[in-house]
FIFILO-214381 format. One line per field, with one value per residue: y, z, x of N, C-alpha, C in turn; residue in three letters. Coordinates in pm, 1 decimal. Atoms other than C-alpha are relative to their C-alpha. Layout:
! FIFILO-214381
n.y	[Y|...]
n.z	[Z|...]
n.x	[X|...]
ca.y	[Y|...]
ca.z	[Z|...]
ca.x	[X|...]
c.y	[Y|...]
c.z	[Z|...]
c.x	[X|...]
residu	[ALA|...]
***
This chain:
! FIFILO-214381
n.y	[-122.2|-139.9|-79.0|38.2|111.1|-42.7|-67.1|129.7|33.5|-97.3|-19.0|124.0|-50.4|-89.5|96.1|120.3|-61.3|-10.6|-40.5|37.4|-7.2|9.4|-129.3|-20.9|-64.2|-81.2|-100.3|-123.2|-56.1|-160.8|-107.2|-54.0|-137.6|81.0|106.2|44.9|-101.5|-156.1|-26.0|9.4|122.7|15.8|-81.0|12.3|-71.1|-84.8|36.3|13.5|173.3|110.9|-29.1|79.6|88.6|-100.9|-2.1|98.7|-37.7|103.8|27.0|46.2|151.2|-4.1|-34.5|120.8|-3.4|122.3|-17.9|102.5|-87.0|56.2|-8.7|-17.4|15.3|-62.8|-67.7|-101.5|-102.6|-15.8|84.9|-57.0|91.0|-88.0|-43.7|-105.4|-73.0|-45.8|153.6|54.4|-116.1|-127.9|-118.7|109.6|-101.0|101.6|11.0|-78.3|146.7|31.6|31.2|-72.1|107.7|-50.0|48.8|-21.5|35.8|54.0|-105.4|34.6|40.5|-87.7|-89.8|67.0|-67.1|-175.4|2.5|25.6|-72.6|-123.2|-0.6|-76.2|-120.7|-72.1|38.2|56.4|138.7|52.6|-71.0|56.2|49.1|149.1|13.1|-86.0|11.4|6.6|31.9|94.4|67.4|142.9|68.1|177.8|32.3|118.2|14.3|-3.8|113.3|18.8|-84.4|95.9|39.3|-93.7|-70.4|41.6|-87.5|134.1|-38.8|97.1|43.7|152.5|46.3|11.0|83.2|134.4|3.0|18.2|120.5|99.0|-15.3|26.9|109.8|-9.9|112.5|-4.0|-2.7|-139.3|-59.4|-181.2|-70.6|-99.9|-99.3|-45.3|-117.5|-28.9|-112.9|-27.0|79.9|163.6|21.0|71.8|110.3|-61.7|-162.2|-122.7|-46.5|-145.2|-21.0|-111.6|-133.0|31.6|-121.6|29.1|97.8|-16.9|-136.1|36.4|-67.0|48.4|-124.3|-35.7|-77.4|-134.9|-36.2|52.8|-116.6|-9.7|61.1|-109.2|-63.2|89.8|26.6|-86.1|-115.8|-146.2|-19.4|-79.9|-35.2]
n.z	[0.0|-19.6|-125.8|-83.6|-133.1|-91.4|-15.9|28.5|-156.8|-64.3|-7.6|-34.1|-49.8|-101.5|-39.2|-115.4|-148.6|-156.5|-126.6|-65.5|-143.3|-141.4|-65.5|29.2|-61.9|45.9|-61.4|58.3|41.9|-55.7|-32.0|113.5|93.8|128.5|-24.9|142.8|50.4|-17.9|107.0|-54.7|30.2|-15.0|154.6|5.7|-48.2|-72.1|-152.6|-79.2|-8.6|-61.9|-119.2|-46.4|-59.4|-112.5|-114.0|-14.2|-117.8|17.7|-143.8|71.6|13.1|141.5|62.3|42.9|86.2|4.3|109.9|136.3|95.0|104.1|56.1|-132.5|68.7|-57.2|100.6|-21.9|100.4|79.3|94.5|152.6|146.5|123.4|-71.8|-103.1|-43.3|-139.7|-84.3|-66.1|-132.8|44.1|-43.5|-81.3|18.7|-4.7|-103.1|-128.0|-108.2|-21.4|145.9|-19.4|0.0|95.5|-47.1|100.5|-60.7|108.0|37.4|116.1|72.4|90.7|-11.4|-15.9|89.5|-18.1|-85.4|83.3|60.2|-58.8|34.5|130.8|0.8|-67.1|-118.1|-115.8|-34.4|-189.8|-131.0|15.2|-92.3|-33.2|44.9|-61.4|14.4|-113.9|20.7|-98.1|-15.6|-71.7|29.7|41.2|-35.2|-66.1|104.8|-29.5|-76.8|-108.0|-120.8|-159.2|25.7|-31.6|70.4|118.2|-11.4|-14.4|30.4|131.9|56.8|23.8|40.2|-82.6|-86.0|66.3|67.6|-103.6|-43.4|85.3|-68.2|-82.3|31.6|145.2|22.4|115.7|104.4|72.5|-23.3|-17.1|145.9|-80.2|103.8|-47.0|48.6|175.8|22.6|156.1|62.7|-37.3|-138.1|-123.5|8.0|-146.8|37.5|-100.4|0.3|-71.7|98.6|-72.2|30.0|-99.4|40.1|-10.4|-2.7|131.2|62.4|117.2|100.9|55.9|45.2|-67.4|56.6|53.8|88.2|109.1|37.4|-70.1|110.8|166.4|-40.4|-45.0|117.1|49.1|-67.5|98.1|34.9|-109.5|10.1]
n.x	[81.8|-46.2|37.8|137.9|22.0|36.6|117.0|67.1|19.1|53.8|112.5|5.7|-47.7|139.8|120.7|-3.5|-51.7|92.6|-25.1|-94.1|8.9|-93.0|-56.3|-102.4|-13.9|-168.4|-93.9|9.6|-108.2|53.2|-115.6|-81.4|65.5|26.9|150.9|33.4|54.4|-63.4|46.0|-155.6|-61.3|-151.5|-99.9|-128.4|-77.4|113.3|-94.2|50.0|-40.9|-148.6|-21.6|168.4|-43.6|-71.6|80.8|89.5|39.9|78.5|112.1|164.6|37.4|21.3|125.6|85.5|146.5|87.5|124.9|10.6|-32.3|-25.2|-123.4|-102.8|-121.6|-60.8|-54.4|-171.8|-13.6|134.1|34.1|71.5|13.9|84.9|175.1|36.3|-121.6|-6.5|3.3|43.8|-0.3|-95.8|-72.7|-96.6|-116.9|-129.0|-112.0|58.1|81.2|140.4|93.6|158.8|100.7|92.9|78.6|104.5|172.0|85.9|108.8|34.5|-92.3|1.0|-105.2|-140.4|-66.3|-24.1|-157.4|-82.1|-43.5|-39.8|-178.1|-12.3|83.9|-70.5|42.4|-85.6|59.2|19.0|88.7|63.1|22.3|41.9|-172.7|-111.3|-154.7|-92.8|-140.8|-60.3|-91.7|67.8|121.0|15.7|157.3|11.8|136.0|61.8|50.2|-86.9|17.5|41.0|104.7|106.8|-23.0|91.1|131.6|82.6|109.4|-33.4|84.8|-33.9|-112.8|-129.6|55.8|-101.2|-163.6|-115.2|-8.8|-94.7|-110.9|-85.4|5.3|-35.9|23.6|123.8|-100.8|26.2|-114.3|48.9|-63.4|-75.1|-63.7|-179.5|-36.6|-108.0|-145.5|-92.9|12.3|-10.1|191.8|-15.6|90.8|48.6|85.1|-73.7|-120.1|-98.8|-103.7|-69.3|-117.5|-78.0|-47.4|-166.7|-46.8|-74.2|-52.1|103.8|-12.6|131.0|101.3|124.2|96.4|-76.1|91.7|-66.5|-113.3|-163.3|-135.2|-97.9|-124.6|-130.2|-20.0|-41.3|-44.7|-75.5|-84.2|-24.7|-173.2]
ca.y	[0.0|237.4|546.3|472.4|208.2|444.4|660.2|278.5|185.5|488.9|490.4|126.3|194.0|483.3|246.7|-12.5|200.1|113.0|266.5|202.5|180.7|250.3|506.6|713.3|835.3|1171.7|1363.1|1721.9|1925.3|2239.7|2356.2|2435.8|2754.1|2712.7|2504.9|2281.8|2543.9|2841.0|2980.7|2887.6|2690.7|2512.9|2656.7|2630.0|2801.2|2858.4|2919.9|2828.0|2469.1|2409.6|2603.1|2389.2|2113.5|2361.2|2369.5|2020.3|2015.9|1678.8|1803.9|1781.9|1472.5|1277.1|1349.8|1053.1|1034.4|753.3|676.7|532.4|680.5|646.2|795.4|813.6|969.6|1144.9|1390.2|1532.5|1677.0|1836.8|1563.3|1758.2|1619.0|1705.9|1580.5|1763.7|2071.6|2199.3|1832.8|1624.6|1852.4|2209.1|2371.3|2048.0|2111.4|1939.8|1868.3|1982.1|1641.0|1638.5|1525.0|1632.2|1380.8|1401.4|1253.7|1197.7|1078.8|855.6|1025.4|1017.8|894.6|1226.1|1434.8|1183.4|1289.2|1658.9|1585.8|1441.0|1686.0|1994.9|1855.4|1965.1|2320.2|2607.0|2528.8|2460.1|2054.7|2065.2|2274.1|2068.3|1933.5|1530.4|1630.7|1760.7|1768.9|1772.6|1836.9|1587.8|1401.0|1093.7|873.0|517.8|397.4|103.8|-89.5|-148.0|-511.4|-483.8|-212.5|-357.1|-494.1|-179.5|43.5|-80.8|95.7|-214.7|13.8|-209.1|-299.6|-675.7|-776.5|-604.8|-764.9|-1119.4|-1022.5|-955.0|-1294.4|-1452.2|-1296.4|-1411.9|-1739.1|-1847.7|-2216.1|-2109.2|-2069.8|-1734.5|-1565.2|-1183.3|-929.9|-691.4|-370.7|-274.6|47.1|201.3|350.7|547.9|259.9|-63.3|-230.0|-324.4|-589.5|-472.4|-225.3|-118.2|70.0|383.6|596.1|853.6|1189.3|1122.7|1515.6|1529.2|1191.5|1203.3|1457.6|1501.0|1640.5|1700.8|2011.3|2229.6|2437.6|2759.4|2971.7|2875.7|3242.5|3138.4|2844.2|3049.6|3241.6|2966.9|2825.0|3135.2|3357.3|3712.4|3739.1|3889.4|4052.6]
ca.z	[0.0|35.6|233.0|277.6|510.0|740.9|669.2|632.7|997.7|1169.4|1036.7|1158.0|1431.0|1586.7|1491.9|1691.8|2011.6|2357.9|2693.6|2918.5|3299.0|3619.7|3800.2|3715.9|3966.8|3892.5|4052.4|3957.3|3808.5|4036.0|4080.4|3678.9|3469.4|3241.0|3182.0|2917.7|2800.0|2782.6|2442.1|2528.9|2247.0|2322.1|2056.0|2016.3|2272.3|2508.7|2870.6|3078.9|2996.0|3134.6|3449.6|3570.3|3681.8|3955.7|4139.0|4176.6|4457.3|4548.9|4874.8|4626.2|4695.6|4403.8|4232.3|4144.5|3855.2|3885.0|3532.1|3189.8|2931.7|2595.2|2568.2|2839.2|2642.8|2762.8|2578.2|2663.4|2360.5|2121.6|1884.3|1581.5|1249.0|909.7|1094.1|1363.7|1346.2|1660.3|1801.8|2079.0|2339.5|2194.0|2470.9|2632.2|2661.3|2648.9|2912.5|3195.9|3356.7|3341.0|3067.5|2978.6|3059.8|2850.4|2984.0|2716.6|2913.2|2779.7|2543.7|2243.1|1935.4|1726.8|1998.8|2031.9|1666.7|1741.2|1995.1|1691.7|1467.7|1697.6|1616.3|1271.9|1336.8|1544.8|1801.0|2135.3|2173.1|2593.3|2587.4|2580.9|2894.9|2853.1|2785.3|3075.6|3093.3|3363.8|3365.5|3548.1|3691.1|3778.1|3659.1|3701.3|3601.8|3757.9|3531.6|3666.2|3733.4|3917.4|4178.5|4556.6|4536.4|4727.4|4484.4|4243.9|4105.9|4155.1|4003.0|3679.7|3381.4|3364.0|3086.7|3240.7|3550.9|3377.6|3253.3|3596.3|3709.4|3446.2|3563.4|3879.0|3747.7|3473.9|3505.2|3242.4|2995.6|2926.7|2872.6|2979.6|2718.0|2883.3|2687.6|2650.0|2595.6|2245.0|2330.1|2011.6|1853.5|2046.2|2285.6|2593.4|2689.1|3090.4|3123.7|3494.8|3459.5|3614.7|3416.5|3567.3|3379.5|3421.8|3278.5|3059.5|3017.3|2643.0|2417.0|2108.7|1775.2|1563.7|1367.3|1585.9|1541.2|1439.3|1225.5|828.3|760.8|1020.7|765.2|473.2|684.2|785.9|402.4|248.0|462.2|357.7|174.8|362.5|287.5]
ca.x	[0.0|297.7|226.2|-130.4|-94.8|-22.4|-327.4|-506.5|-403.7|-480.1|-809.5|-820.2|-701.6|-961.6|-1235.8|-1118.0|-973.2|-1110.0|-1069.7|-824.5|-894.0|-704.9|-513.5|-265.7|-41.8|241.5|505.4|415.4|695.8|606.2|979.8|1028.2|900.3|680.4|326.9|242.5|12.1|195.7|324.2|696.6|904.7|1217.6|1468.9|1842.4|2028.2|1709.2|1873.3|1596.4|1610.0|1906.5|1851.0|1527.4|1736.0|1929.6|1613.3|1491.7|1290.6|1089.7|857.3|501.4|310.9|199.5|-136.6|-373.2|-658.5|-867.3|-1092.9|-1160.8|-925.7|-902.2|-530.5|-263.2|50.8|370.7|565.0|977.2|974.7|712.5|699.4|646.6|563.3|442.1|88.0|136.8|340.5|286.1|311.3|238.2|282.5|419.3|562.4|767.0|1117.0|1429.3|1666.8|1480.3|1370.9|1006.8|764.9|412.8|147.1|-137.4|-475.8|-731.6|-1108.3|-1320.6|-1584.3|-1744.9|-1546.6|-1639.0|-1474.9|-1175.2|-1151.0|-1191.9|-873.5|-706.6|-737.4|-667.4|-293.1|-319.6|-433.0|-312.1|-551.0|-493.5|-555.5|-578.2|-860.8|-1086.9|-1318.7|-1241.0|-823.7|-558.5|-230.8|37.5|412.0|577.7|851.4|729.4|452.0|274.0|-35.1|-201.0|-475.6|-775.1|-755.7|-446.6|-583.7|-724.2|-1078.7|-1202.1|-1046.1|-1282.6|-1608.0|-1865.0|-2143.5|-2107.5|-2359.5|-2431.1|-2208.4|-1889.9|-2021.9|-1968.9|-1628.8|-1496.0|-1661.5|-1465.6|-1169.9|-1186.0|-1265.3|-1057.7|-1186.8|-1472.0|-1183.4|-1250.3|-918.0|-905.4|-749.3|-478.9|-338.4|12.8|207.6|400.9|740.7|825.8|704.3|823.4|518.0|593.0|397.4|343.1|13.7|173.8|411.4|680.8|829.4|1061.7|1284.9|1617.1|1762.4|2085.4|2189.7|2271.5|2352.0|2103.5|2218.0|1910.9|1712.5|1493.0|1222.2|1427.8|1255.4|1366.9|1573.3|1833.3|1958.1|1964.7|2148.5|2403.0|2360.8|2474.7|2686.5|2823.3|3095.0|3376.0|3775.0]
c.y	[127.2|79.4|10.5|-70.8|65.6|98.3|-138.9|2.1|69.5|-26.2|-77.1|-8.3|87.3|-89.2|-104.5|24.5|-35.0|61.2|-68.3|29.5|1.9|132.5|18.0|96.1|99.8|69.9|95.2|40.7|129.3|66.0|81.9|141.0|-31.8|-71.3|-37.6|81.0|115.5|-18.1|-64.6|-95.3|-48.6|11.4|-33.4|111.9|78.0|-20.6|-76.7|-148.5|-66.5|9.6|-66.0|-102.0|49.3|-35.4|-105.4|-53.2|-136.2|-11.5|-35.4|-137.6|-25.9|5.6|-148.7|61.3|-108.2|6.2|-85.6|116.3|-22.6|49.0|66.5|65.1|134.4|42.2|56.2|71.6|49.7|-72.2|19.9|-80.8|57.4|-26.7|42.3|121.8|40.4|-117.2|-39.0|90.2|167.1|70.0|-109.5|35.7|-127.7|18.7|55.4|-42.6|-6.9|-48.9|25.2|-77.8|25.7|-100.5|4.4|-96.0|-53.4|80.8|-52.4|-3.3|150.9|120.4|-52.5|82.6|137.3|4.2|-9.0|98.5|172.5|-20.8|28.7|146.2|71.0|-8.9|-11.1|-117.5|-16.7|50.8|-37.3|-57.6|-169.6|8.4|70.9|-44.5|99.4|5.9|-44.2|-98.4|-104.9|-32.6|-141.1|30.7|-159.5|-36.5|-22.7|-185.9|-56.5|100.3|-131.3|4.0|170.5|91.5|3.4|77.1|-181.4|6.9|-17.0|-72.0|-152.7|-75.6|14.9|-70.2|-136.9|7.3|-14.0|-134.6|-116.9|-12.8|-66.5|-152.9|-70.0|-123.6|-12.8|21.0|121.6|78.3|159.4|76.3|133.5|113.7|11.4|133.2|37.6|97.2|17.9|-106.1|-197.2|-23.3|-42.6|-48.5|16.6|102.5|17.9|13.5|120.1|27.5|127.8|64.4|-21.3|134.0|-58.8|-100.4|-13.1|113.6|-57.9|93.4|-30.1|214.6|53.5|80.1|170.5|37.2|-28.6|86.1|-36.5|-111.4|47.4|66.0|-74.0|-68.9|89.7|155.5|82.6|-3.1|90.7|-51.1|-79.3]
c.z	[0.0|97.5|74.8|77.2|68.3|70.9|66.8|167.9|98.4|-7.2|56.1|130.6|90.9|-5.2|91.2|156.2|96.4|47.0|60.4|133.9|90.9|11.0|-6.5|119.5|-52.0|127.8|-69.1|16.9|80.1|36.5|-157.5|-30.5|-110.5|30.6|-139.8|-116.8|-51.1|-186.6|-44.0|-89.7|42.8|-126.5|38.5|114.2|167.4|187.3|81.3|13.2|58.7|167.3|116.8|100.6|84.6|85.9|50.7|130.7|25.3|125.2|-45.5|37.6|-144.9|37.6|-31.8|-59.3|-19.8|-139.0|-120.7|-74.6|-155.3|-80.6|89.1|-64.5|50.3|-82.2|73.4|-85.6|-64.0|-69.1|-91.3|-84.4|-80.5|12.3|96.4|4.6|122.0|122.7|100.8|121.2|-87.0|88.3|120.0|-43.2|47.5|64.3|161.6|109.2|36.0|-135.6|-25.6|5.2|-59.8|35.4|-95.4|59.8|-70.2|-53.5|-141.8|-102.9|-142.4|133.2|-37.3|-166.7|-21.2|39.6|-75.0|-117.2|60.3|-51.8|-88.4|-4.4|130.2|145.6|106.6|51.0|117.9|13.2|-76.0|167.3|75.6|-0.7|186.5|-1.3|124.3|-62.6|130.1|44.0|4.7|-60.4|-1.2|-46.8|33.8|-66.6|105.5|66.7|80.7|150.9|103.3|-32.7|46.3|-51.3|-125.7|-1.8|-36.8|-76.1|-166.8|-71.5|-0.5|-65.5|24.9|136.7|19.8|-59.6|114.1|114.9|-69.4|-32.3|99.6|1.8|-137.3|-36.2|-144.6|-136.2|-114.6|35.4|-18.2|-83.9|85.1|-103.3|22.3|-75.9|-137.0|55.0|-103.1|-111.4|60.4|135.4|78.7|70.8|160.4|30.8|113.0|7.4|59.0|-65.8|68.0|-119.7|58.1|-142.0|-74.4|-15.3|-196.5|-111.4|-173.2|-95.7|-111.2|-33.9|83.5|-88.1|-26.9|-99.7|-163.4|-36.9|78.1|-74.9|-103.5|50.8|1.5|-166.3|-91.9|119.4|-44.9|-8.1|103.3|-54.5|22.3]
c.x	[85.2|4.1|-134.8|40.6|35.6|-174.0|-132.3|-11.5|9.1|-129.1|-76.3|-42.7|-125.0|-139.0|-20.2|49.3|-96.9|24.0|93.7|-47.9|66.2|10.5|99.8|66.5|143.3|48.0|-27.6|164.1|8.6|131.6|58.9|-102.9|-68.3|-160.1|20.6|-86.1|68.2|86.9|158.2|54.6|167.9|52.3|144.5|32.7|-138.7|54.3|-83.3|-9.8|75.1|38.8|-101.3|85.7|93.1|-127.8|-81.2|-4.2|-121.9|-117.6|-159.0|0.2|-39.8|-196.1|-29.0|-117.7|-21.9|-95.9|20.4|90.1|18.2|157.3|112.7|144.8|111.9|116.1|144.7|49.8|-148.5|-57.5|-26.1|65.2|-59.3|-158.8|-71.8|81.4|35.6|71.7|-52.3|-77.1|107.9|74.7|73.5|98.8|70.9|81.8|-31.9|-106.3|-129.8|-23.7|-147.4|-70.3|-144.0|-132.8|-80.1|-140.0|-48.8|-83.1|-24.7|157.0|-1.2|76.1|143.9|61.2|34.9|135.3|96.9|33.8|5.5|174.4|34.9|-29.6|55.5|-90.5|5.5|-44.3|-18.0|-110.2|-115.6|-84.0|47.3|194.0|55.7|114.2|119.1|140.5|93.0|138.5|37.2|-121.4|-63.3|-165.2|-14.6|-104.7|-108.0|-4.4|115.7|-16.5|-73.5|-170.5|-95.6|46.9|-91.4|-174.3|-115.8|-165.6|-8.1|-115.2|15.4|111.9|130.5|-33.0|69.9|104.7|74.8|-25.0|80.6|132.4|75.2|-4.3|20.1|-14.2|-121.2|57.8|-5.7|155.3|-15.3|143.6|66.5|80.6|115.8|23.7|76.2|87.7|48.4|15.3|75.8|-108.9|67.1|-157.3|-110.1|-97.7|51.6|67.7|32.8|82.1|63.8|118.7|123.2|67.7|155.1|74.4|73.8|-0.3|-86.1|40.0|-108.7|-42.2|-77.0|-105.9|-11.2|-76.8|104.8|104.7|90.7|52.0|-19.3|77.7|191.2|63.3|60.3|31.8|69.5|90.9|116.5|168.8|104.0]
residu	[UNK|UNK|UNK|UNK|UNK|UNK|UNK|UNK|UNK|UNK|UNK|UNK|UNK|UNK|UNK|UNK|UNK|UNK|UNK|UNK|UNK|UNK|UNK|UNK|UNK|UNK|UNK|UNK|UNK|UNK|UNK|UNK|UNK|UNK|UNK|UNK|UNK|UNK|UNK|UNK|UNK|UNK|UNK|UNK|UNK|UNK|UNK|UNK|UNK|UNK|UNK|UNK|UNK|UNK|UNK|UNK|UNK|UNK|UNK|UNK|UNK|UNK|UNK|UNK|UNK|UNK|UNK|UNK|UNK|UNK|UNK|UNK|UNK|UNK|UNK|UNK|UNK|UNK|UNK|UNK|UNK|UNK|UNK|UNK|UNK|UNK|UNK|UNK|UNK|UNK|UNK|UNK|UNK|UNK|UNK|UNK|UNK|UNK|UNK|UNK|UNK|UNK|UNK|UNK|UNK|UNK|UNK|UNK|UNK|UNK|UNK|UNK|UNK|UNK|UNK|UNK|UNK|UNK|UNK|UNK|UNK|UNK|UNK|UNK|UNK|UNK|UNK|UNK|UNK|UNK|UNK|UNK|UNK|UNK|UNK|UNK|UNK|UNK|UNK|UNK|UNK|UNK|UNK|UNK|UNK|UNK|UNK|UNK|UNK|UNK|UNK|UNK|UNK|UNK|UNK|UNK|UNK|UNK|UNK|UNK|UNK|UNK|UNK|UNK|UNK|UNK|UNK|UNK|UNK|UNK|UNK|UNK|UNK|UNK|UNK|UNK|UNK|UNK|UNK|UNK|UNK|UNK|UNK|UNK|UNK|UNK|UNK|UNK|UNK|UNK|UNK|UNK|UNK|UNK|UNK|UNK|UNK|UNK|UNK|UNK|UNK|UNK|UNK|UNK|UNK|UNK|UNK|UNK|UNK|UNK|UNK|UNK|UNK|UNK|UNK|UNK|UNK|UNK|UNK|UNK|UNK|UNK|UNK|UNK|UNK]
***
């Protein structure tokens, strides 16, 4: 198929998306500058990036969101692409040991697409009621059928009902269907997981998001005696 097959299994893809259940717990980022919101890009040479990790300060407790989601995803950079320019998260920043956590709520499948295509468009994709987003240090989530029995919402339609009797009884040979995560494209197979910012560790040579006149500049520089 070429380059369709990506368009192909996207489209695939949102038709077939579930929810995801559990609780996610973070370390808020509350000693850096800055919000995921805010208008702020990381650029070549941007000081403040580098000065974040001077003040790391770990007295915040962590935050917990309990719920159904249909998209848990965590950004250290912007992630831009030619289908997102803006990207994932636009105003995540590099080297400055947090990452943006991105909460997407269960909800209808015509907002989910609204959510999706705010990333094409100057928009602002968080602002939305079923979306938030955290910048953080720290993060787990816990699925839903690994939390403690009284963590559990019990106020359950029949047929989920019989799913979590067939859970706890796997003699009926009903095998239960567990999700896994996409790091940058490899799955890990584990849905609970901890992922922790560790600042600085390798050194990234790579294009930013410089405006285009500063390499014509560098491509053709003035003549000179």
């Amino acid at each position: 198929m070429g380059p369709a097959r990506y368009d192909f299994s996207g489209f695939k893809t949102f038709l077939t998306h579930h929810y995801y259940e559990g609780a996610v717990s973070f370390l808020p980022a509350t000693d850096t500058l800055g919000t995921p919101r805010d208008k702020t890009r990381c650029r070549a040479g941007y000081v403040i990036v580098y000065t974040y990790n001077l003040l790391c300060k770990y007295e915040v407790g962590w935050g917990v969101v309990r719920g159904k989601f249909l998209a848990i995803n965590a950004a250290s950079m912007s992630c831009a692409c030619p289908r997102s320019p803006k990207g994932l998260s636009p105003a995540a920043h590099l080297a400055d040991g947090t990452t943006d956590l991105i909460l997407v709520r269960k909800c209808s499948r015509f907002n989910f697409l609204r959510h999706l295509l705010r990333h094409t468009s100057k928009d602002d994709q968080f602002d939305m009621t079923f979306v938030e987003v955290h910048r953080v240090r720290r993060f787990r989530f816990t699925p839903r059928h690994c939390q403690n029995d009284s963590e559990l919402d019990l106020r359950e339609n029949g047929k989920q009902l019989f799913s979590q009797i067939c859970r706890d009884h796997p003699a009926c040979s009903c095998s239960p269907t567990y999700s896994s995560w996409n790091c940058d494209g490899e799955i890990l197979p584990h849905a609970a997981i901890e992922v922790g910012v560790h600042c600085q560790l390798i050194k990234l040579f790579a294009r930013g998001i410089e405006e285009q006149l500063l390499f014509e500049d560098l491509a053709n520089p003035p003549c000179t005696l």
